[in-house]
N, C-alpha and C positions, 0 to 999 in steps of 0.2 A: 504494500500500500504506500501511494506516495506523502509526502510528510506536506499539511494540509499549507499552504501558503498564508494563510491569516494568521496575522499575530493578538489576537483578539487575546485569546488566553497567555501572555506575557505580559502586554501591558500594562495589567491591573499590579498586578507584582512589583514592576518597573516604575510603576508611578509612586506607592504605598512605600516601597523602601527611598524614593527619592524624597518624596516627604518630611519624612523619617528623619533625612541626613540633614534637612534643611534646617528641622525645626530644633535638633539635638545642636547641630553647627550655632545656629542663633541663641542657645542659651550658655554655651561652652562659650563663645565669645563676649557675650556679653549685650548683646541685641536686645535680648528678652532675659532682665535682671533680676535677680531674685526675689523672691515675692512678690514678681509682678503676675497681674490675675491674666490667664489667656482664655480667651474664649474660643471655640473651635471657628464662628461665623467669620470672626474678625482677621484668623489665621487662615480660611480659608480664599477669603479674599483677597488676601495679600498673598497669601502662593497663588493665586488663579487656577485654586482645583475646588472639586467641590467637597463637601463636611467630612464625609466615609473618610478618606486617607487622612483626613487629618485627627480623627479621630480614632481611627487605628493607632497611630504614631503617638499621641498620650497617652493611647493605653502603655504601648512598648517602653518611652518615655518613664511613665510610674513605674513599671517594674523596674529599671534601673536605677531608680533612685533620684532624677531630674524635674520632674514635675509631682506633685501632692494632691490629687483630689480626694473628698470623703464623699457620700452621700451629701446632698443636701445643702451642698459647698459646691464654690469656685474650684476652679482650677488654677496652683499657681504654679509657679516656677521654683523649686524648692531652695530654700536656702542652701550655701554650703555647711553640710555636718561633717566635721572636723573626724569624727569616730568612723564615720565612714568612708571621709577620704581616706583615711588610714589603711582601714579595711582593704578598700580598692586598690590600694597602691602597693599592697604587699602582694595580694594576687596576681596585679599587673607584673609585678618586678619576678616573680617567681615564673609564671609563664614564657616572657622574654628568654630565661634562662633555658626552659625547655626548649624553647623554638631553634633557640641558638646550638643547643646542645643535638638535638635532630636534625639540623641540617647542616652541621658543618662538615659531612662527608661526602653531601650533595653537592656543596656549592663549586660552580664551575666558574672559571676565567671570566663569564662576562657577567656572572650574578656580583663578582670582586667586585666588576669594574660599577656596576649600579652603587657598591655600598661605596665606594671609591666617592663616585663623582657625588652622589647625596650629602658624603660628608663636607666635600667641596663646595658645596652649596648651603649648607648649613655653617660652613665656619665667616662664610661672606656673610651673612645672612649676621652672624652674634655681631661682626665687624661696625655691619652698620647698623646694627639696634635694631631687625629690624625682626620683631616680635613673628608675624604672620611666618613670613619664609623661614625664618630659623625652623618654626614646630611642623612647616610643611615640610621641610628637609630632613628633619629629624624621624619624622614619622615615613616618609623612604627609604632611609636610611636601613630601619628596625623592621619594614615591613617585609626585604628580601628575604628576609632567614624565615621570616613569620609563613611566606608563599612556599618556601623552598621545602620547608617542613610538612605540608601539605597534612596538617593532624589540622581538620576541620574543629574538630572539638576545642581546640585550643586558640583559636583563630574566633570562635565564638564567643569564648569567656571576654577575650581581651576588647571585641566590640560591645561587650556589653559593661566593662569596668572601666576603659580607657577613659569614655568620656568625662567620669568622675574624676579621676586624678588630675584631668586635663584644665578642669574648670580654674582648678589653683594653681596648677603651673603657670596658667594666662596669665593670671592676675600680678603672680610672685617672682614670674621671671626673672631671672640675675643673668648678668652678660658674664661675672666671674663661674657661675656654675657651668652657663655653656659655653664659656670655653675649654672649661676641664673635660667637657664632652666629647671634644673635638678631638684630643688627645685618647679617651680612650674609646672614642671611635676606631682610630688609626691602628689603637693594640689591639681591637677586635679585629679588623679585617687582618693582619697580621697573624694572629693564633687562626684562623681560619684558614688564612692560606696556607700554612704548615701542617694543617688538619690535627691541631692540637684540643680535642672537643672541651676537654676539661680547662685550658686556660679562658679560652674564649666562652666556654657557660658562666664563669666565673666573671671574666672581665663584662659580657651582657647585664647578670646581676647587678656588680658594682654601678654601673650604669643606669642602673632604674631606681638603687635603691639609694643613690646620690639625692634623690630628690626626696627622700626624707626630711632631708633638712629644710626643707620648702612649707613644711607643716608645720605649724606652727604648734606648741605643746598649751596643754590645757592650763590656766589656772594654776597657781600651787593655791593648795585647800583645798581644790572644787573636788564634788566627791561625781563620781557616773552617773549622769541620768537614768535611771531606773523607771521611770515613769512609763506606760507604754505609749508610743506616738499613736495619736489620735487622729493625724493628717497624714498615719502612713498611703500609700498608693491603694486603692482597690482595684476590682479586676471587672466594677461596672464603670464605665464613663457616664458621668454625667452631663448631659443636655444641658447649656451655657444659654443664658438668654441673647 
């Protein structure tokens, strides 16, 4: 049977994950600030799609921790929880390592030369301050091993935690942290092209979990929220007037 020529059934897909990236991109940058209330009508309008995608996308949104709706309630943008960046950013940093540690037997001459030139472009990018291209070059840099590794699973986790680390990197950026990144950019692609798996898992970690220091620590006194969130995410959306 021939393979039917309408793309009818992709698009829906194609649209709902573009959405998706649109509306995750605008709260990770800072478009859509925290605790600002979004309504699905008003989102929809301004992406020029209509409500469905973009209400899909705050369901997926809530589940990772970016957006807060309860019954009965707005939708907002959720604050950044500091426990949860935490969270996020230890899994982030642990799967990087995985990635790294799986495909450095794979990677070939011109996967090198992508982590090569990303880091090239990421060290211009700290040079001249310039926040957007540094994290788009960073994030090419990290994403070859991430492809090369081809463990779907893990490639999952990190789309659905990355955004959260990411919101505080934006904000807390240091041109001295990234340039220490630069540096051990260079000693990863190096342990990699030696097919040293253990240096370079190592050196990836270091690398992510540099950015601990970007967290800022709680309080001295404060004792852990205990409380249960009342504004955690649910898995009905609510209809925004």
């Amino acid at each position: 049977m021939p393979v039917p020529a309408s793309e009818a059934s992709i698009r829906p897909s194609l649209l709902r994950d573009t959405v998706h990236d649109r509306l995750r991109d605008a709260i990770v940058d800072g478009t859509l600030a925290p605790g600002e209330v979004v309504r699905d009508t008003e989102l929809a309008s301004w992406l020029g799609v209509s409500r469905t995608p973009v209400r899909e996308a705050l369901l997926r949104l809530g589940e990772t921790g970016l957006v807060r709706a309860a019954p009965g309630r707005s939708t907002v943008v959720a604050e950044i929880d500091l426990g949860e960046v935490r969270a996020a950013h230890a899994v982030v940093a642990s799967m990087h390592r995985l990635a790294v540690a799986e495909a450095v037997t794979r990677l070939t001459p011109a996967d090198l030369g992508r982590m090569r030139e990303a880091n090239d472009r990421f060290a211009r990018a700290i040079d001249d301050r310039d926040t957007d291209a540094a994290l788009a070059a960073d994030d090419d840099f990290h994403a070859v091993a991430v492809d090369v590794s081809a463990n779907r699973a893990l490639a999952t986790v990190l789309d659905q935690f990355s955004p959260v680390v990411r919101r505080l990197e934006r904000r807390r950026f240091a041109s001295l942290a990234g340039a220490e990144s630069v540096t051990l950019h260079d000693r990863l692609v190096a342990a990699c092209e030696a097919g040293d798996v253990d240096a370079a898992a190592e050196v990836a970690f270091r690398t992510w979990q540099n950015l601990a220091a970007l967290i800022p620590e709680p309080p001295s006194g404060t004792e852990p929220d205990t409380e249960p969130d009342t504004d955690a995410p649910t898995t009905q959306q609510q209809e925004t007037p």
